[in-house]
C-alpha positions, 0 to 999 in steps of 0.5 A: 500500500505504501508503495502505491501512494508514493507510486500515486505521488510520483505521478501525481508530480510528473503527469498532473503538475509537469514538475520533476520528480525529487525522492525528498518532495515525494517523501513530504508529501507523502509524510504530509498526505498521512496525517494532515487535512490542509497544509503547504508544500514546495515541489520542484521550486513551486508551492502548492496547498493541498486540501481534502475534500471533506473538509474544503467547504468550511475552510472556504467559509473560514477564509471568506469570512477572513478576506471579508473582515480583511478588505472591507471595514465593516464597522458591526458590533459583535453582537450583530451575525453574519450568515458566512456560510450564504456570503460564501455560497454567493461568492463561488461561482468560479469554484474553490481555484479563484479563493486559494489559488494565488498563483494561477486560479486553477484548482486540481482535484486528485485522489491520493489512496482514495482521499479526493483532494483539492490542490491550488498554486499559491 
């Protein structure tokens, strides 16, 4: 089995993302791939973020929510609630790739050891 993922991550690197294949980038995604949701990576000079899809849809909300308070003044008391979960779904209309990829708006979908993820440039 563990042969098959980082199989599934070799070519991941080469066929989806046209980078060179680096037997330390396999091992750290792979190492990362076990035991985190949403994390970082460098491969081949570039970094990505990767996200499974279980869990995309509330960090989506989350960072609406942040890029919201972030740009815009509100001037709400605290006391005053904001549906983000509506707010988000009005602003994905382009998918998840126009939020989290800084780089080039698109998103991947992948499937390591049949856990789908989402994957951005940043």
């Amino acid at each position: 089995m563990e042969q098959m993922l980082l199989n599934e991550i070799s070519e991941f690197i080469t066929d989806e993302l046209n980078l060179s294949v680096n037997d330390t980038e396999i091992e750290q995604l792979h190492d990362k791939l076990q035991v985190l949701a949403d994390f970082y990576i460098e491969i081949d000079g570039q970094d990505y973020r990767f996200i499974e899809e279980q869990y995309i849809w509330d960090i989506y909300v989350d960072e609406i929510k942040q890029i919201t308070e972030d740009c815009y003044d509100l001037k709400m008391p605290d006391w005053l609630a904001v549906d983000w979960e509506e707010t988000a779904q009005n602003c994905f209309v382009d998918g998840y790739g126009h939020t989290f990829a800084h780089y080039d708006g698109n998103e991947i979908e992948y499937e390591f050891d049949k856990i789908n993820y989402y994957i951005f440039r940043v």
